[in-house]
ZAVEX-389808 format. One line per field, with one value per atom (N, C-alpha, C): x, y, z; residue number from 1; residue in one letter; atom name. Coordinates in steps of 0.2 Angstrom, whole numbers, plus 5000, padded with zeros to 4 digits. Layout:
REM ZAVEX-389808
u	(X  ...)
v	(Y  ...)
w	(Z  ...)
nr	(NUM  ...)
rest	(A  ...)
atom	(CA  ...)
END
This chain:
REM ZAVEX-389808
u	(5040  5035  5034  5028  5026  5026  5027  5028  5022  5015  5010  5009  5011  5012  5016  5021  5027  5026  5019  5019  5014  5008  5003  5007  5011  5016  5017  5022  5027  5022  5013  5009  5005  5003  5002  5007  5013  5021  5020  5021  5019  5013  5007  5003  5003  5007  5007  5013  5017  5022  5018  5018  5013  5011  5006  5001  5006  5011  5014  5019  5019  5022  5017  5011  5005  5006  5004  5004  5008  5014  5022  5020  5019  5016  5012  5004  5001  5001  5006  5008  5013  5018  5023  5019  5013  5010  5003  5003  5000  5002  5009  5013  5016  5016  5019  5013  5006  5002  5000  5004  5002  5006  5012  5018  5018  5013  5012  5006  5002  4996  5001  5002  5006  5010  5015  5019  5015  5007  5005  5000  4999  4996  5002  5006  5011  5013  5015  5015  5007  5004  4995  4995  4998  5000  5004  5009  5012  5012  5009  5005  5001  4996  4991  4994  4999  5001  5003  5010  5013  5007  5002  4994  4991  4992  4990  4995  5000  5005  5005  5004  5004  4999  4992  4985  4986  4991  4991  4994  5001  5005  5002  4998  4994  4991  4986  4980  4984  4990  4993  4997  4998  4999  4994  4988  4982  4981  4981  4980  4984  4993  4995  4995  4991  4991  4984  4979  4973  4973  4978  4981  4981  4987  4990  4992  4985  4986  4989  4991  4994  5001  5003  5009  5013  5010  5013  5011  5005  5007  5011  5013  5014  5025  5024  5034  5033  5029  5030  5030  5037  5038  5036  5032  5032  5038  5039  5045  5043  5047  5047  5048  5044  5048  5052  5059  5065  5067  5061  5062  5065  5067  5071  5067  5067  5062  5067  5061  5060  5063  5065  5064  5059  5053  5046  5044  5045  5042  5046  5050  5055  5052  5052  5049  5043  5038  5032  5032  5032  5034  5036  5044  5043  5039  5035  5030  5025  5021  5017  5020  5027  5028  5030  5032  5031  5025  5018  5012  5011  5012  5010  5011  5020  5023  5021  5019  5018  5011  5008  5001  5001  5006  5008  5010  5014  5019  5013  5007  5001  4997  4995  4992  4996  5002  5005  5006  5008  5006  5001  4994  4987  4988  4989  4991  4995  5000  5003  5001  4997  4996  4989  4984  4979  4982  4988  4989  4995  4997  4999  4993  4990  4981  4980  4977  4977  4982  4989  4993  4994  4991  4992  4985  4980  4973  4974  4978  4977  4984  4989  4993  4991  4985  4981  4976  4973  4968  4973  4979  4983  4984  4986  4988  4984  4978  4969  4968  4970  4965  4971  4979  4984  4982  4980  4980  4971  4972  4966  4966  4959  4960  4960  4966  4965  4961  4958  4955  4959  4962  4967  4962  4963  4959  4965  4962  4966  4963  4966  4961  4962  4956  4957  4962  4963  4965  4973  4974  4982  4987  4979  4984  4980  4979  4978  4981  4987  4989  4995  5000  5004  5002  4994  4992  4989  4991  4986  4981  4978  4970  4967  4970  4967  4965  4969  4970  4962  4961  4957  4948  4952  4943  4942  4949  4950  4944  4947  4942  4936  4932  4925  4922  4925  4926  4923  4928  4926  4920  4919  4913  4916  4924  4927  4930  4929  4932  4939)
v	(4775  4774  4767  4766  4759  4756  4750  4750  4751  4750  4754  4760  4766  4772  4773  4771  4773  4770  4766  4762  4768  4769  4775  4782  4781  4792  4789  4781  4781  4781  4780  4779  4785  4791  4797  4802  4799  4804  4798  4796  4791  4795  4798  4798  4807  4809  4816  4817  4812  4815  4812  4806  4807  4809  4814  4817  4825  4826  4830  4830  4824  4821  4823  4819  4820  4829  4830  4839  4843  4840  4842  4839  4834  4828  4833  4832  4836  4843  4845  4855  4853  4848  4847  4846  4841  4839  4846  4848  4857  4859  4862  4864  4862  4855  4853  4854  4852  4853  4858  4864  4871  4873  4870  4871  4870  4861  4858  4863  4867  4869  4878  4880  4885  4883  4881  4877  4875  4871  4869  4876  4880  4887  4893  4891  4894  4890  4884  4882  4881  4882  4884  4891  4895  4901  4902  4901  4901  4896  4891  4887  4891  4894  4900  4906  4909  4914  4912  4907  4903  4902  4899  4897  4905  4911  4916  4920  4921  4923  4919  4912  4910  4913  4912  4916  4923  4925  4931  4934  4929  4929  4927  4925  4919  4925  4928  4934  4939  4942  4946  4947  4938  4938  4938  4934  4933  4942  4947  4953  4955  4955  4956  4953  4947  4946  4949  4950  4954  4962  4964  4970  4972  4967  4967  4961  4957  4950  4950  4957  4958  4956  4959  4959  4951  4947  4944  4938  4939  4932  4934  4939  4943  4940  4938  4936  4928  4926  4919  4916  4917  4915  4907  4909  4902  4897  4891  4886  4884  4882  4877  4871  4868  4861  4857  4860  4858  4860  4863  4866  4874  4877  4882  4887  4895  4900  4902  4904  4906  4912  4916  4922  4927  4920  4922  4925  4920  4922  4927  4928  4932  4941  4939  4947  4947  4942  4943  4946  4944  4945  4953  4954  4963  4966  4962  4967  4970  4963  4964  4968  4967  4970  4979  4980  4986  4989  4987  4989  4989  4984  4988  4993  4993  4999  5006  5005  5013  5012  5009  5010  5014  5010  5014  5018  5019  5026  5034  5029  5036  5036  5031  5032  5037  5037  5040  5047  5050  5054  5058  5055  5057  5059  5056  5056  5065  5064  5072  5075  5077  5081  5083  5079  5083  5085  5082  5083  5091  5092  5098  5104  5102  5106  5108  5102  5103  5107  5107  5111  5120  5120  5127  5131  5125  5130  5132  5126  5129  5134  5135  5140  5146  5148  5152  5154  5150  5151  5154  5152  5154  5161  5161  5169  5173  5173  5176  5177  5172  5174  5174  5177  5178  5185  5188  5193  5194  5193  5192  5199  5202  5209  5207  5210  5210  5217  5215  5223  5223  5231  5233  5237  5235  5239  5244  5248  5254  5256  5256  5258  5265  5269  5277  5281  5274  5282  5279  5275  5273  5277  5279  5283  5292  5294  5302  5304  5302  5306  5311  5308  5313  5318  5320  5324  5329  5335  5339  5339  5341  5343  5337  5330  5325  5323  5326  5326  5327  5335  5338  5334  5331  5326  5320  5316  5310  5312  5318  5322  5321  5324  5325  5315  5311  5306  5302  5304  5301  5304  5307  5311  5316  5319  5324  5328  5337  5342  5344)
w	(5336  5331  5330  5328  5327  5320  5317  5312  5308  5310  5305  5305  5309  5310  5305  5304  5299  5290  5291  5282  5280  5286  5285  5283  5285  5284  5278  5277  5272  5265  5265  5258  5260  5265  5264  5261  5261  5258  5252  5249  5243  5238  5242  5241  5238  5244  5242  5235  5235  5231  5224  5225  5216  5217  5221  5215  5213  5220  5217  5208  5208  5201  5196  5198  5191  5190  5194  5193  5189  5191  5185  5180  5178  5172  5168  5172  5168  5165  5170  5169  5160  5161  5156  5150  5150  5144  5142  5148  5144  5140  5142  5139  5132  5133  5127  5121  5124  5119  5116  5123  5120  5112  5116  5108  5103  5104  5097  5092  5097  5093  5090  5095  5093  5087  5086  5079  5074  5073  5070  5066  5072  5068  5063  5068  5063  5056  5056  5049  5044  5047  5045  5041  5043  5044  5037  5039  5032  5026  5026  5022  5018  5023  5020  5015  5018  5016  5009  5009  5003  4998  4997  4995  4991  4997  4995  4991  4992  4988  4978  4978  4971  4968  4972  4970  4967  4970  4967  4964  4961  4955  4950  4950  4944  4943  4950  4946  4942  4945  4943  4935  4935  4926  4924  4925  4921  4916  4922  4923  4918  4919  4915  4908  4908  4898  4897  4899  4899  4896  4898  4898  4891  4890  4881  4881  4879  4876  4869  4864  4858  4858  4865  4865  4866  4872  4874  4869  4865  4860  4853  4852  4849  4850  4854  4855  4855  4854  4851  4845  4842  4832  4832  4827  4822  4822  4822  4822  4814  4808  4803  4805  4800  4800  4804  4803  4804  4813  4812  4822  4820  4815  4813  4813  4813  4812  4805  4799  4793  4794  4788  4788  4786  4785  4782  4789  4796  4802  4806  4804  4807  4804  4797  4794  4796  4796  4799  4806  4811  4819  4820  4814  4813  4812  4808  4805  4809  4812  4818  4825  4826  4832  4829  4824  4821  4823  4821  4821  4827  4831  4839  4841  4839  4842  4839  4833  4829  4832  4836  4839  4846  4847  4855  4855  4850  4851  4847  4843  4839  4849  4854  4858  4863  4865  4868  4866  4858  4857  4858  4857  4859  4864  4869  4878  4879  4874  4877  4876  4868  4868  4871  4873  4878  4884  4887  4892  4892  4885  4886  4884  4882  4881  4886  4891  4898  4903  4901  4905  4900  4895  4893  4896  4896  4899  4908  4909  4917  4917  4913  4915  4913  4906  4905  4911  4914  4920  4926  4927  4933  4932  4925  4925  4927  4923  4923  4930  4934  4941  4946  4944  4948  4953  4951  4955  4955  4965  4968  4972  4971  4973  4982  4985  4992  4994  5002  5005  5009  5010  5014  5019  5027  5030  5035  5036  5040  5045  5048  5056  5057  5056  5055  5062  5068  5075  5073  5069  5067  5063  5056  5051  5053  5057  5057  5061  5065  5070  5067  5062  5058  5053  5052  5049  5057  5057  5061  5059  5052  5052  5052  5049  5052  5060  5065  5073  5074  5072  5073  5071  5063  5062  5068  5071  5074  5079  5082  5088  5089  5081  5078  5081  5076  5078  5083  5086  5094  5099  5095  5101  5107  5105  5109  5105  5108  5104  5106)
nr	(1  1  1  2  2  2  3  3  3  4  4  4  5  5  5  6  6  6  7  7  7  8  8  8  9  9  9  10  10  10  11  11  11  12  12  12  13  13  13  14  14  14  15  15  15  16  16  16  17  17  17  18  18  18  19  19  19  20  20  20  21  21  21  22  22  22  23  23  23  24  24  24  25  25  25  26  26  26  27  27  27  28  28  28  29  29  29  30  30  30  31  31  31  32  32  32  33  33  33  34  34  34  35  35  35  36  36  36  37  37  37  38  38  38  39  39  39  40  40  40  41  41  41  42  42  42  43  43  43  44  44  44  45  45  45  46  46  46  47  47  47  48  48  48  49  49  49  50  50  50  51  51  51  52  52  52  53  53  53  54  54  54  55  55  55  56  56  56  57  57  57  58  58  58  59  59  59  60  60  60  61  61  61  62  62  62  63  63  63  64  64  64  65  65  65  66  66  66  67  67  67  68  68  68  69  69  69  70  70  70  71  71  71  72  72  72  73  73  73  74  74  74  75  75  75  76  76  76  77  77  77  78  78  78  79  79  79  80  80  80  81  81  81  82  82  82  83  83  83  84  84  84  85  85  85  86  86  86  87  87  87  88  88  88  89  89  89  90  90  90  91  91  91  92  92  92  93  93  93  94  94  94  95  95  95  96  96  96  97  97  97  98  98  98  99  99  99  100  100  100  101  101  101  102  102  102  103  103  103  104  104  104  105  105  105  106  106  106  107  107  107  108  108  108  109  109  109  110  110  110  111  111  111  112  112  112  113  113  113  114  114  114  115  115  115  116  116  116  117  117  117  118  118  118  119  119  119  120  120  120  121  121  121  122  122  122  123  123  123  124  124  124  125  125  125  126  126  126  127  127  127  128  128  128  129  129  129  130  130  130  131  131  131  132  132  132  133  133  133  134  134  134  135  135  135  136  136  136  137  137  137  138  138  138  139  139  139  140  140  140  141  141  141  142  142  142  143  143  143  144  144  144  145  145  145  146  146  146  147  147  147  148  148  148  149  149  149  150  150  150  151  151  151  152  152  152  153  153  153  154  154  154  155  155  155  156  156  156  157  157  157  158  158  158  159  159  159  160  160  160  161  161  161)
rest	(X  X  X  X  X  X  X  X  X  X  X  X  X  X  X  X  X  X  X  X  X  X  X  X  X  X  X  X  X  X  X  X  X  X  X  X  X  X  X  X  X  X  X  X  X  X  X  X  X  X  X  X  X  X  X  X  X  X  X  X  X  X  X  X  X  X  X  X  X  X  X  X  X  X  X  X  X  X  X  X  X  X  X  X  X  X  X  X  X  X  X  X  X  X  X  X  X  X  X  X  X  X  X  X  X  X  X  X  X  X  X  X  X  X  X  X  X  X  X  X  X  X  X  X  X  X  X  X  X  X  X  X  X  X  X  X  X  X  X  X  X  X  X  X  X  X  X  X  X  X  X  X  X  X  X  X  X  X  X  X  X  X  X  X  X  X  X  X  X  X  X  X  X  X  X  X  X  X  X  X  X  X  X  X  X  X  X  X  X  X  X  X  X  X  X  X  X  X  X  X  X  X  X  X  X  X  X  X  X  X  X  X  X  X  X  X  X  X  X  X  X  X  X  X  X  X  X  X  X  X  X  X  X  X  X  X  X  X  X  X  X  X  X  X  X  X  X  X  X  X  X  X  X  X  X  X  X  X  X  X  X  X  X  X  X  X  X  X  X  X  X  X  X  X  X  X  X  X  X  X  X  X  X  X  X  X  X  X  X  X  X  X  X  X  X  X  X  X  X  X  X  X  X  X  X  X  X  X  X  X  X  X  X  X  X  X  X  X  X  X  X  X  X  X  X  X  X  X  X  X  X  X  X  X  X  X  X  X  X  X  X  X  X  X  X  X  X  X  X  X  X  X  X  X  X  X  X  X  X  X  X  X  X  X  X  X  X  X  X  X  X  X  X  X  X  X  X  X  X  X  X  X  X  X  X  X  X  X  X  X  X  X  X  X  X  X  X  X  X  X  X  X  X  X  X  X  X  X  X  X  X  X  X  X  X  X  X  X  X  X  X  X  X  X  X  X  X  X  X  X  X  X  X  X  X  X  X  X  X  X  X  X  X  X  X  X  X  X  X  X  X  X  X  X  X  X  X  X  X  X  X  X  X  X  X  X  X  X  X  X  X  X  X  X  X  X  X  X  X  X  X  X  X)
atom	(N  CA  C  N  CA  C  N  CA  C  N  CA  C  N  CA  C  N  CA  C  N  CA  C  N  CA  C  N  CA  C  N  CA  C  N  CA  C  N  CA  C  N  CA  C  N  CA  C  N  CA  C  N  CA  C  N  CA  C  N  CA  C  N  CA  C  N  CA  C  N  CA  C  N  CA  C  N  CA  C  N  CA  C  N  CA  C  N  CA  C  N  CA  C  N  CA  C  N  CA  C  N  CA  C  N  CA  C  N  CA  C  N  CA  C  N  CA  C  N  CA  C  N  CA  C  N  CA  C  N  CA  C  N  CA  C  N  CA  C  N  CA  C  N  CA  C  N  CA  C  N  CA  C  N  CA  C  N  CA  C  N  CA  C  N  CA  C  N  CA  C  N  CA  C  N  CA  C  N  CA  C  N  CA  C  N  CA  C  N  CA  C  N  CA  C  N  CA  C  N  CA  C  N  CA  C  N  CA  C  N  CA  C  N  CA  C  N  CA  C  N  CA  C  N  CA  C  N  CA  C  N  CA  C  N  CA  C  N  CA  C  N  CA  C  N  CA  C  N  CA  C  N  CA  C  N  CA  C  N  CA  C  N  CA  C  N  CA  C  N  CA  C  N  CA  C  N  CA  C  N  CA  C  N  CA  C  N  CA  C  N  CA  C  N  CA  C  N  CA  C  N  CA  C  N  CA  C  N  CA  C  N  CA  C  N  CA  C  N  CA  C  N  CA  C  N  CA  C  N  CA  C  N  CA  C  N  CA  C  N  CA  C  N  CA  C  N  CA  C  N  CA  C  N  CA  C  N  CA  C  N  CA  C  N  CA  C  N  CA  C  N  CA  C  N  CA  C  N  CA  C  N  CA  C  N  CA  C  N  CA  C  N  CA  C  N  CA  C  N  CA  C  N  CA  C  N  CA  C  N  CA  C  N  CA  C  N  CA  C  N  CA  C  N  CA  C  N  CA  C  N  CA  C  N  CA  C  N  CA  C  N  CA  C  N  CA  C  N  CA  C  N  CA  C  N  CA  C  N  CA  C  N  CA  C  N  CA  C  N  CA  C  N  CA  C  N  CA  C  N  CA  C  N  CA  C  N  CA  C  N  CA  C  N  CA  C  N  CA  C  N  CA  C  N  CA  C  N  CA  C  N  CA  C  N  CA  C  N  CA  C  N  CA  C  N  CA  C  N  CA  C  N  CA  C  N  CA  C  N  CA  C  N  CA  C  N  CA  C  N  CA  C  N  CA  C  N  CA  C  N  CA  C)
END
């Protein structure tokens, strides 16, 4: 071989071997940017969720003081002066949290008793319409044959003597 034979082979193997290089290169920085976007959708991801989950604690108490906004300002005593709760605010606080409860406890009884109204009229109605007249069919050539003079109508019957 001659010496420009051999610098020609030795920059087309140069040549083929970078670029075989770039192509692992750029294959790696695919990938790599594949992972960064994947990791970045996931933290996206749960950012969001984290985001959606407070959203919905907030709603869920808003909901719950909406509900019985009696109740929950209702457990916050008045402080005196002195930082101390009276025994003015403390019998007050009974008193109102008394009323509630003898409120809820009048609505609750309301609640059973239509609901046992409601459960004596439907077990009245259950009784009333327990028994549904069945129709019992017989098939005439099944029950005449242990009777002879029945044999003899079966016969008439059938169009044979």
């Amino acid at each position: 071989m001659q010496p420009e034979e051999s610098s020609v082979i030795e920059e087309i193997d140069c040549g083929l071997v970078l670029d075989a290089v770039n192509k692992v290169l750029m294959r790696r920085a695919y990938f790599r940017e594949k992972q960064r976007s994947h990791r970045r959708r996931e933290r996206d991801g749960i950012h969001q969720l984290r985001k959606q989950a407070e959203e919905l604690e907030t709603q869920a108490q808003r909901l719950r003081l909406c509900a019985n906004p009696r109740r929950m300002r209702s457990r916050q005593p008045h402080e005196d002066s002195d930082g101390g709760l009276s025994w003015h605010a403390i019998a007050a606080l009974f008193r109102h949290e008394t009323r509630l409860t003898l409120a809820e406890n009048a609505d609750l009884v309301k609640t059973l008793r239509s609901h046992r109204s409601l459960l004596t009229r439907m077990q009245l109605w259950v009784a009333q319409n327990d028994k549904v007249p069945v129709r019992v069919f017989v098939r005439l050539g099944d029950s005449y044959p242990t009777n002879p003079t029945s044999r003899h109508h079966q016969r008439s019957f059938d169009g044979r003597k």
